[in-house]
DSSP file (Angstrom, degrees, kcal/mol; ACC not computed):
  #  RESIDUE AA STRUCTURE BP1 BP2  ACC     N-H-->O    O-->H-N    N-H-->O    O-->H-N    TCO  KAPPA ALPHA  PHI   PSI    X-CA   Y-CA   Z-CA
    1    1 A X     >        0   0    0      0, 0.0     4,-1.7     0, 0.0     5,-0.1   0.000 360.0 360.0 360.0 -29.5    0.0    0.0    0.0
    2    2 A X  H  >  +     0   0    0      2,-0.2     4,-2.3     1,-0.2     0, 0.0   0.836 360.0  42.4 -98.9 -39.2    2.7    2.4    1.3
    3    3 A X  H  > S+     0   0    0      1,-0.2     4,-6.1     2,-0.2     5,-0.3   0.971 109.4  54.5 -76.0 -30.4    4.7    1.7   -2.3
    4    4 A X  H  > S+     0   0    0      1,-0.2     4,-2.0     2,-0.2    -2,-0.2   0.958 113.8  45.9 -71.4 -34.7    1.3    2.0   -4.6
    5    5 A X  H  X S+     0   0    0     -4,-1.7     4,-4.0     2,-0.2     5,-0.4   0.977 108.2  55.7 -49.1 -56.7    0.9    5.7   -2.6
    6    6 A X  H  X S+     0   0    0     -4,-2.3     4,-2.5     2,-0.2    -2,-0.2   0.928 111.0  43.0 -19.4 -64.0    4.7    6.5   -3.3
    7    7 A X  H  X S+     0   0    0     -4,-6.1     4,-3.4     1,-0.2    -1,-0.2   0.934 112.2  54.1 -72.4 -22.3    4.0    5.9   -7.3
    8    8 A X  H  X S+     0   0    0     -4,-2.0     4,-1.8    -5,-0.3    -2,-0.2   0.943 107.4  49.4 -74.3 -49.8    0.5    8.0   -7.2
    9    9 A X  H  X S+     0   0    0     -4,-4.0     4,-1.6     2,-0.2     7,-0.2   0.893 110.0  59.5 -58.7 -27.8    2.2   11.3   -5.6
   10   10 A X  H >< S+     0   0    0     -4,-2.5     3,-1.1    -5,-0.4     6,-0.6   0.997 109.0  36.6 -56.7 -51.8    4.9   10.8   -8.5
   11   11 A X  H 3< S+     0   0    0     -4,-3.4    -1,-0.3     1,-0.3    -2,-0.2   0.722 111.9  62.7 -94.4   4.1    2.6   11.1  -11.1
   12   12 A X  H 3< S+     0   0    0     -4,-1.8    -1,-0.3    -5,-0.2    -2,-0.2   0.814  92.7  83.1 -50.8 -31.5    0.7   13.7   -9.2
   13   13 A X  S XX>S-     0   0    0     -4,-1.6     4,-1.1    -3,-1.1     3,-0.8  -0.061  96.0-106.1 -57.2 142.5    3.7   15.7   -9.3
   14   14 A X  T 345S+     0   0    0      1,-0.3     5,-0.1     2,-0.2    -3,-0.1   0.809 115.8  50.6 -75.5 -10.0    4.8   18.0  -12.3
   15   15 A X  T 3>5S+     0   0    0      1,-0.2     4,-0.8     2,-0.2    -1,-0.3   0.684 109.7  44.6 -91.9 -13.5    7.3   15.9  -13.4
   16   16 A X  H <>5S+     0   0    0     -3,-0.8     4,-0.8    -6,-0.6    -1,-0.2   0.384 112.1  57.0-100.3  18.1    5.5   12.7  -13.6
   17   17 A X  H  X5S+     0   0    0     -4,-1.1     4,-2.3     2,-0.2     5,-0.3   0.478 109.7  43.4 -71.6 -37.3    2.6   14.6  -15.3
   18   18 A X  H  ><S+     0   0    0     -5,-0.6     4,-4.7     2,-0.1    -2,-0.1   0.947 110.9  49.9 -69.8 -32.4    4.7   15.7  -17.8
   19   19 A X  H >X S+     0   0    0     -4,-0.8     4,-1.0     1,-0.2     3,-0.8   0.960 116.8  55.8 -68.3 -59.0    6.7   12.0  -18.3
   20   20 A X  H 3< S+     0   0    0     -4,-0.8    -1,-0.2     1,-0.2    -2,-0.1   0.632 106.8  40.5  25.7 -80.9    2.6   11.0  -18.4
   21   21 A X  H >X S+     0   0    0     -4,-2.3     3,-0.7     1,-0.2     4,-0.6   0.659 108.5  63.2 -84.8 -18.8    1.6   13.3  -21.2
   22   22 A X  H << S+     0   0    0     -4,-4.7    -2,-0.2    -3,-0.8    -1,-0.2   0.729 108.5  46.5 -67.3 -20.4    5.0   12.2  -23.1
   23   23 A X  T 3< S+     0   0    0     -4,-1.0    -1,-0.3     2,-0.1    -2,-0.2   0.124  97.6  63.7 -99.7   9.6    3.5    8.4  -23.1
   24   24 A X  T <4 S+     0   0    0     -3,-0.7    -2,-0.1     5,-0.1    -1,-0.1   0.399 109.4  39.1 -91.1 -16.6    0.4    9.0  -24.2
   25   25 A X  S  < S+     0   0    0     -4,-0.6     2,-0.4     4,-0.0    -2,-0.1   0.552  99.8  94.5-103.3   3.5    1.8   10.4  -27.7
   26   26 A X  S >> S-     0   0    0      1,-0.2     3,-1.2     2,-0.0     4,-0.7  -0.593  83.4-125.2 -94.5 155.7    4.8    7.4  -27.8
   27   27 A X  H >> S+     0   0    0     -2,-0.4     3,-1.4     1,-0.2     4,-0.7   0.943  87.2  97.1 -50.4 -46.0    3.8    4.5  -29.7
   28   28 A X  H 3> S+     0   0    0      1,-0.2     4,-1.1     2,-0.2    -1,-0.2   0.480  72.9  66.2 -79.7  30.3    4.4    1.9  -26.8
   29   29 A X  H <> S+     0   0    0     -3,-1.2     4,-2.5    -2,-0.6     5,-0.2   0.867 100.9  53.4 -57.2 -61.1    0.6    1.8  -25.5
   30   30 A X  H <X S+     0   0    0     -3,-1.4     4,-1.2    -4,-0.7     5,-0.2   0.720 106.5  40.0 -64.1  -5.5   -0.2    0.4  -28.5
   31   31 A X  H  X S+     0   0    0     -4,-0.7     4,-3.5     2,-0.2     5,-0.3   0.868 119.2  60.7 -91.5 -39.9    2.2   -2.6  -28.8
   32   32 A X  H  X S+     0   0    0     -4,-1.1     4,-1.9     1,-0.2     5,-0.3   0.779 114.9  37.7 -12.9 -97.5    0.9   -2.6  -24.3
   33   33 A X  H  X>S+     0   0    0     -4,-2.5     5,-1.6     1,-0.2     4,-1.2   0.782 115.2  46.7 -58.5 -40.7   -2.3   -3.1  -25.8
   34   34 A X  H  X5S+     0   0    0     -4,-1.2     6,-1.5    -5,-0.2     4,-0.8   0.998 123.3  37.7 -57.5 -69.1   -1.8   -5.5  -28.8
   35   35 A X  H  <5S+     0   0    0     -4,-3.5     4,-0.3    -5,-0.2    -2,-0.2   0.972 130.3  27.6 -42.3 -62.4    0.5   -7.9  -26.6
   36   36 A X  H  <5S+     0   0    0     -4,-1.9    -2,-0.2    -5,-0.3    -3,-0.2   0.942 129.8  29.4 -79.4 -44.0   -1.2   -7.7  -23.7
   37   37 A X  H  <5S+     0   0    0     -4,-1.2    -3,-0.2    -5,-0.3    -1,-0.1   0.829 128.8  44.2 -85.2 -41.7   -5.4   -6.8  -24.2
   38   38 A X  S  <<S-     0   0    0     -5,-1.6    -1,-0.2    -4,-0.8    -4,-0.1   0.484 108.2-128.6 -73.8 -20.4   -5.3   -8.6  -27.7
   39   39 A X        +     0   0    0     -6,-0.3     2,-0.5    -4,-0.3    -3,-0.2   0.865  50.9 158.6  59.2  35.1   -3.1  -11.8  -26.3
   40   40 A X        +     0   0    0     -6,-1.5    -1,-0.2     1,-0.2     3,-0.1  -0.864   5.2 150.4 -91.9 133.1   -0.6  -11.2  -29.3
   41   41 A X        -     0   0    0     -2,-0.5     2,-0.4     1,-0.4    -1,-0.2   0.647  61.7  -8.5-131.6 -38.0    2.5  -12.9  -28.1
   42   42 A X  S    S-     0   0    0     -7,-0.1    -1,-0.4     2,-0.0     2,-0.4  -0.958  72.9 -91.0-140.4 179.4    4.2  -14.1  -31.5
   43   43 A X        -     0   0    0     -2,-0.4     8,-0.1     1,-0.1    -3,-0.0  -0.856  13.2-159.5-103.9 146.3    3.6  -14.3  -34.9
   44   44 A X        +     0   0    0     -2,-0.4     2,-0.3     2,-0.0    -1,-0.1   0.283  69.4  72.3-102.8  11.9    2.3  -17.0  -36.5
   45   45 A X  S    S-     0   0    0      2,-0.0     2,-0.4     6,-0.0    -2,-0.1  -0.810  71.0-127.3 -90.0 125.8    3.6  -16.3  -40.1
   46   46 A X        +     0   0    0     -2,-0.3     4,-0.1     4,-0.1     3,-0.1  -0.837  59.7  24.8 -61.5  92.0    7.3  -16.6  -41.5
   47   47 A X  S >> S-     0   0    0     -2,-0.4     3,-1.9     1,-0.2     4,-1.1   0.139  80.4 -80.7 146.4  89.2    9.1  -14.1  -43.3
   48   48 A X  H 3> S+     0   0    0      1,-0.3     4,-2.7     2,-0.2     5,-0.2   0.632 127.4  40.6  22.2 -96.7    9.5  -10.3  -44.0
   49   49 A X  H 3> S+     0   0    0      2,-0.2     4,-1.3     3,-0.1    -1,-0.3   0.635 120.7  44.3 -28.7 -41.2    6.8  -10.0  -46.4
   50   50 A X  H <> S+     0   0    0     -3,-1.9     4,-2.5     2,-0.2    -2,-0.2   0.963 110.1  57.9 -82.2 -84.8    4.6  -12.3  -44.2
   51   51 A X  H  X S+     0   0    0     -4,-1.1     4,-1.4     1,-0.3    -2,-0.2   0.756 112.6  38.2 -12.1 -60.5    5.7  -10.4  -40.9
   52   52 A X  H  X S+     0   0    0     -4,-2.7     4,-2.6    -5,-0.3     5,-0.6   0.974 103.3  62.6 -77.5 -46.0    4.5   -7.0  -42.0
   53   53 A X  H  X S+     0   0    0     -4,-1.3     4,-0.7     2,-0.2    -2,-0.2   0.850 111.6  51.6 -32.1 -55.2    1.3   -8.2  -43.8
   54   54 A X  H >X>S+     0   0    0     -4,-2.5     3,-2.3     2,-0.3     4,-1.1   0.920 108.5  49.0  -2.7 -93.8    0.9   -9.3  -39.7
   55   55 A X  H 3X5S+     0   0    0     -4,-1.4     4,-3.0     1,-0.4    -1,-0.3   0.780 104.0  52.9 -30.2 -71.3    1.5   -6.3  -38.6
   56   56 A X  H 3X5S+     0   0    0     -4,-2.6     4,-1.1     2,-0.3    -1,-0.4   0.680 107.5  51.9 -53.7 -24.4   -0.7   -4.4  -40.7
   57   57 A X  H XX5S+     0   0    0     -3,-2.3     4,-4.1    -4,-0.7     3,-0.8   0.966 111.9  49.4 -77.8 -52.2   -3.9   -6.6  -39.7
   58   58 A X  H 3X5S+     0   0    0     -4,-1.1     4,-1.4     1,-0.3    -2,-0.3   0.792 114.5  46.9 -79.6 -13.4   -3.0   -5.9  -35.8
   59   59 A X  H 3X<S+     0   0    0     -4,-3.0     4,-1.0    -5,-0.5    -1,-0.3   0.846 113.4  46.0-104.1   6.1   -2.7   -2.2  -36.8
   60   60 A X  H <X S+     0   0    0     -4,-1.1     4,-2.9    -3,-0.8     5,-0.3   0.919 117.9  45.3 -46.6 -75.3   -5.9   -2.4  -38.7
   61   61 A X  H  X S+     0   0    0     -4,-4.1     4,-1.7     1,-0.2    -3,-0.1   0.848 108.9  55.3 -43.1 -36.8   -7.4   -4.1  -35.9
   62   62 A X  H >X S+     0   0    0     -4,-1.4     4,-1.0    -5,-0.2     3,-1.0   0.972 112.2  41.0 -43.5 -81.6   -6.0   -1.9  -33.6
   63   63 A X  H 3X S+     0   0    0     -4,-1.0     4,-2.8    -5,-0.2     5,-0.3   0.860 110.1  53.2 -40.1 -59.1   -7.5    1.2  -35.3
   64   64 A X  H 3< S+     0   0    0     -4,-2.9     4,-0.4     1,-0.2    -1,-0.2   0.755 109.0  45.3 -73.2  -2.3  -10.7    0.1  -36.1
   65   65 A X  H <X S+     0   0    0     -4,-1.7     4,-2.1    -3,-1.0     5,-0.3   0.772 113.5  57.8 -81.2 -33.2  -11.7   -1.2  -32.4
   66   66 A X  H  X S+     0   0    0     -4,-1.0     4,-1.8     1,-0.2     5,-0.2   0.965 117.4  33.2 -75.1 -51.0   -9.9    2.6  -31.4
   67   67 A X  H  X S+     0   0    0     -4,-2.8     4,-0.7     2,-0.2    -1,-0.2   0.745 114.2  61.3 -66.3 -17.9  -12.8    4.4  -34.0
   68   68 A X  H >4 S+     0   0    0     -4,-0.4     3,-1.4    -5,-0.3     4,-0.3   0.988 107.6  38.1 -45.8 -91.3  -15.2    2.0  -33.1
   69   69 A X  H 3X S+     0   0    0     -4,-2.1     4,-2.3     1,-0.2    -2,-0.2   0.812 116.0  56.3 -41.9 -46.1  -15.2    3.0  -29.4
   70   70 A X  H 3X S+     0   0    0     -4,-1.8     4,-1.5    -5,-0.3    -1,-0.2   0.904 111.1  46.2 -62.5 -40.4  -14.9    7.0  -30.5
   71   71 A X  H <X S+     0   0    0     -3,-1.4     4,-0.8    -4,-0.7    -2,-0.2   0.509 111.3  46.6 -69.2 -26.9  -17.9    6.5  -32.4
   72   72 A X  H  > S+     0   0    0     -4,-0.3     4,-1.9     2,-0.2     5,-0.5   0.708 110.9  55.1 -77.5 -40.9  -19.6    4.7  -29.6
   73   73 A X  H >X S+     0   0    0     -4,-2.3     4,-1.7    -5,-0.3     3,-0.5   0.958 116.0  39.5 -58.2 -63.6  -18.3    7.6  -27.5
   74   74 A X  H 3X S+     0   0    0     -4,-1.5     4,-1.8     1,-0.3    -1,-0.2   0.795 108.2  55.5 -47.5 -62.6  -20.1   10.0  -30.0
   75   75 A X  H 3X S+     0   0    0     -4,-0.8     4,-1.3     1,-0.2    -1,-0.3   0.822 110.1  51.0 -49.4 -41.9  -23.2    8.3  -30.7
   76   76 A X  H <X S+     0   0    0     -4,-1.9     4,-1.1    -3,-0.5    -2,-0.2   0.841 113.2  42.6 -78.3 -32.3  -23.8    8.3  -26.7
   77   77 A X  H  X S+     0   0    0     -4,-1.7     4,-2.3    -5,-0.5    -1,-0.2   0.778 114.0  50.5 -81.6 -24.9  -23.2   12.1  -26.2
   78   78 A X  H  X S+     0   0    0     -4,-1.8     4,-2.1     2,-0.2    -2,-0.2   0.913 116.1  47.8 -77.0 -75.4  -25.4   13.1  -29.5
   79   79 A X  H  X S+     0   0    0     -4,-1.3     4,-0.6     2,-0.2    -2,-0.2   0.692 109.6  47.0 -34.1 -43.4  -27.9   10.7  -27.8
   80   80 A X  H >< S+     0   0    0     -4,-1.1     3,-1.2     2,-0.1    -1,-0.2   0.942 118.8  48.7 -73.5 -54.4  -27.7   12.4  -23.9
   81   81 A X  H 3< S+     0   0    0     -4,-2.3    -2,-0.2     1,-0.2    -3,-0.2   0.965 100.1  53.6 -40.5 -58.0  -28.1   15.8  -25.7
   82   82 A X  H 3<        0   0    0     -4,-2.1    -1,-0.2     1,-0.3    -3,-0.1   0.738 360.0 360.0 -69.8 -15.5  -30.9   15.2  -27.9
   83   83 A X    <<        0   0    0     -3,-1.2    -1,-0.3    -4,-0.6    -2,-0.1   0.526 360.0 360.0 -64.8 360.0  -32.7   14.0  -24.1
């Protein structure tokens, strides 16, 4: 308990607010989410060519679950207005 306080005054702090807002614009959330939320752990394809095609599907998937949810987000706010 005493360490989980510790790390929450850090990023209260102005320097872990900045190091914060500097991760939300680096890329490694998304491979965070693709490994971990998506349960990608290797690839099952051989190859360069093969290897990106990959790649390009999880960053399809990736994207369209992110516009998905944004859309959901939208749809829900048009919808509380229009009450």
């Amino acid at each position: 308990m005493r360490l989980k306080n510790q790390a929450q005054q850090k990023l209260r702090s102005e320097e872990g607010y900045a190091l914060a807002v500097k991760r939300m614009i680096e890329p490694e959330p998304v491979f965070g989410d693709i490994k971990n939320n998506r349960n990608f752990k290797r690839f099952l394809l051989r190859g360069l060519p093969k290897v990106s095609l990959e790649v390009g599907w999880l960053s399809l998937a990736h994207n369209l679950i992110k516009k998905a949810k944004v859309d959901a987000k939208c749809k829900g706010a048009k919808r509380e207005h229009a009450a």
